[in-house]
N, C-alpha and C positions, 0 to 999 in steps of 0.2 A: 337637606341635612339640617339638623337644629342644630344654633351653636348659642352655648349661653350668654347671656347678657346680666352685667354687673346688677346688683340689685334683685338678682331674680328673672324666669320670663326669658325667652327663648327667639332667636332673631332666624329668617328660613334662608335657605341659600340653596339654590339650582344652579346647576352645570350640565353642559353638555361634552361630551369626551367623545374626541376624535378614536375611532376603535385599533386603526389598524397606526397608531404613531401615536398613541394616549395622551394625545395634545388637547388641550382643555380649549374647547373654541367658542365657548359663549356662557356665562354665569350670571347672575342676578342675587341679588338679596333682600328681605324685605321683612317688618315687623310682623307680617302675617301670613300664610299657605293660599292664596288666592292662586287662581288659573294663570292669573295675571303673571306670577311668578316666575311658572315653568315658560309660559309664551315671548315673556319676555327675551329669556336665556338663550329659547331657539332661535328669536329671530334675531337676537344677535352674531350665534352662530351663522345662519344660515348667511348673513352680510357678509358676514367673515370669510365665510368656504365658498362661497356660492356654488351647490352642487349642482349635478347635471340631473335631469330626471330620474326619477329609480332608488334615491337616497331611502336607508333603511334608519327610521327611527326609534330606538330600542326605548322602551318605560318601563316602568312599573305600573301597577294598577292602579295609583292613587287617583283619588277623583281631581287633581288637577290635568292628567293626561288622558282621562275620557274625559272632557269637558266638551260641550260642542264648538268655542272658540278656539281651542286647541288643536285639538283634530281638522279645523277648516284652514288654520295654518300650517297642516302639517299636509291637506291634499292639496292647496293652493301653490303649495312648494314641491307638487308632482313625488310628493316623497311618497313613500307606506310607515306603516307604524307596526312594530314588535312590542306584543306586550307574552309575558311567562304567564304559564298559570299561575295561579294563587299558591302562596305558601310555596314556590320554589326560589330557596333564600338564596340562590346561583345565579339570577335573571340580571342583578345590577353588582356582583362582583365588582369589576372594574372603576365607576364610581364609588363603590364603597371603599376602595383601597385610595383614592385619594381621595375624598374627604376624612380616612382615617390621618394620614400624610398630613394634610391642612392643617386640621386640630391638633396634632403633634410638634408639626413645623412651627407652625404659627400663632397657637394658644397655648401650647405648651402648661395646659390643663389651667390655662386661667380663660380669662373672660371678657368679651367686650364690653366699653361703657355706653356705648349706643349705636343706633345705625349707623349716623356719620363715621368712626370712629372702621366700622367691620368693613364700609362700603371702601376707604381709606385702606385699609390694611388689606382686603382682598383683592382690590384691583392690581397689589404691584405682586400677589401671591404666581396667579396663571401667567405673568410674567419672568418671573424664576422659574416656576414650573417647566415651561416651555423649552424653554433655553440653557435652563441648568441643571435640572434635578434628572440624573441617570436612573435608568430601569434596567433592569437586569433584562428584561423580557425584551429589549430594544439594543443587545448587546451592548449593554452599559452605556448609551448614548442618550442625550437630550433629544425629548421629543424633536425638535426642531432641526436636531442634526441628523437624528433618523430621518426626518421626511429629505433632507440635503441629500443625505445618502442614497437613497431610496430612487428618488430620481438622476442623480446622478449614476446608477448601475443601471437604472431602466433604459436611459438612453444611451449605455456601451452597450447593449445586449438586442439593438433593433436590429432586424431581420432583414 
C-alpha cells in the first residue's frame, strides 16, 4: 500500500491479514518496495501465528511475492503460495478494505512526515485493529473477539 509522505513521495507498507478472523498478524513499512518488505511482514506474521504445515499464502503478483527470497520463505514455512491471475481486481479484496480503513482511520487524507513518524503511528493502528475495530463480516465482533469466540464454541461442540 502507498501511503503519502509530507513533502511529497510515497512511504510502502505490507500486511498480512489473518483470512478467516481479518486480524492483521504481521506488517512492515519502508521508504522503498524491496522483497525485503513483504518478507519481512510474513515473517513477522508467521512468529505471530506459528502455523502448522499446509498454511495458504494468498499475493498478488507483484515482483516482491515472486521473488526468489520470498518464496524460499514461504516453502521453508511448509506453506503454499496463492497468487490470482492477472488483472482479477477480487484476488486482494480483503487487504484492500483495510488499508482503505487505515488511510481513513488513520490519515484521515493527510500525510506522514517521515518514516519514523508512519512506523509510530502504525504500530498502535493493527493494535486497535485487532481489538476494537468491529466488522460486520465477523458479526460485529473484533477480530480478537472473534477468534475468543471462535474457540470458545469450537470446544462446546467436541464430539
Amino acid at each position: 500500500m502507498y501511503l503519502p509522505k509530507q513533502g511529497g513521495g510515497w512511504l510502502y507498507l505490507a500486511t498480512w491479514l489473518e483470512r478467516y478472523s481479518h486480524k492483521i498478524v504481521g506488517w512492515d513499512v519502508r521508504e522503498s518496495m524491496p522483497e525485503a518488505l513483504v518478507s519481512e511482514a510474513l515473517r513477522r506474521a508467521l512468529a505471530v501465528r506459528q502455523p502448522a504445515a499446509g498454511l495458504l499464502v494468498h499475493s498478488d503478483q507483484g515482483s516482491q511475492h515472486s521473488a526468489v527470497n520470498f518464496k524460499a520463505l514461504v516453502v521453508r514455512h511448509k506453506a503454499g503460495q496463492s497468487m490470482s491471475r492477472r488483472g482479477n481486481c477480487y484476488d486482494n479484496a480483503h487487504a484492500e478494505s483495510f488499508w482503505s480503513r487505515l488511510k481513513t482511520e488513520l490519515l484521515a487524507g493527510g500525510s506522514f512526515r517521515n518514516l519514523a513518524e508512519a512506523r509510530l503511528e502504525i504500530s498502535h493502528y493493527p493494535a486497535y485493529y485487532n481489538a476494537e475495530r468491529r466488522h460486520s463480516a465477523l458479526g460485529y465482533l473484533a477480530p480478537n473477539h472473534f477468534e475468543i469466540h471462535f474457540q470458545t464454541m469450537s470446544q462446546l461442540c467436541v464430539a
